[in-house]
N, C-alpha and C positions, 0 to 999 in steps of 0.2 A: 310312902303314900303315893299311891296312882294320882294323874294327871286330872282325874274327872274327881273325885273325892275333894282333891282339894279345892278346884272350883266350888263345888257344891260347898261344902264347908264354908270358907270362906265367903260366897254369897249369903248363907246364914247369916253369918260375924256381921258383914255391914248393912243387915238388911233387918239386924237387930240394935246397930248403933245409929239408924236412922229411925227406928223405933215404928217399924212398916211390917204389916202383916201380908203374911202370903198373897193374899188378894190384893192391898194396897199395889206390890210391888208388881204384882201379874200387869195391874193396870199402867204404871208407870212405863212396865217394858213392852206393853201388849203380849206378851204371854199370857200364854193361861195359867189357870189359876193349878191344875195337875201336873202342870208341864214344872213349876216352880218347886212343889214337892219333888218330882225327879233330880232336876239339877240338886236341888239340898243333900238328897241321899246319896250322892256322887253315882246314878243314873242314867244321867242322860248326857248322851256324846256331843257336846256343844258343838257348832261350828264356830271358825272364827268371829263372822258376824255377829252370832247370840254373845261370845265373850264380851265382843266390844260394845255391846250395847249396855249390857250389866256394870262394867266399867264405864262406862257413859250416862248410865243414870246413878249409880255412886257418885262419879265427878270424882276416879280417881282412877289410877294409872292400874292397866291390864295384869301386869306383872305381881299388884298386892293381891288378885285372883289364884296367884299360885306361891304363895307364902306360909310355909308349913307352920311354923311359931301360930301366927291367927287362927290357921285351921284347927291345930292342937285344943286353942281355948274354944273355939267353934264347939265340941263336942262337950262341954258342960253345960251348953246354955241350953233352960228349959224351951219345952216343945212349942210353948203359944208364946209371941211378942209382950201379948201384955202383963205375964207373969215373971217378966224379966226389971230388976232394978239397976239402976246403976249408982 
């Protein structure tokens, strides 16, 4: 798995364990709310900065951004936040 996919992924994963919709998170990050979709789809060429700040509004270490195991279960989880249970 490419370097940007698993970002993306992964940004999914905790940005549905924190139970935050696109917009939510856009807002948290000051992202936009298109730019968020991109990173999801493994898209958009992050710089370091945007990692770190993804990582920084998780409140978790940069490194679980490229964690292929999470990423893997990343791609069952349905398309909208609110139609996900835990």
């Amino acid at each position: 798995m490419k370097a940007m996919e698993l970002v993306g992924l992964n940004t999914k994963w905790y940005r549905y364990q924190n139970r935050l919709t696109q917009e939510q998170f856009a807002n948290k990050t000051k992202f936009k709310m298109a730019y968020i979709s991109t990173i999801e789809n493994g898209d958009a060429n992050l710089t370091c900065k945007n990692i770190d700040n993804i990582a920084k509004t998780f409140g978790i270490s940069v490194d679980l951004l490229f964690n292929e195991a999470t990423a893997k279960s990343a791609r069952n989880l349905p398309k909208r936040v609110d139609l996900y249970k835990n």
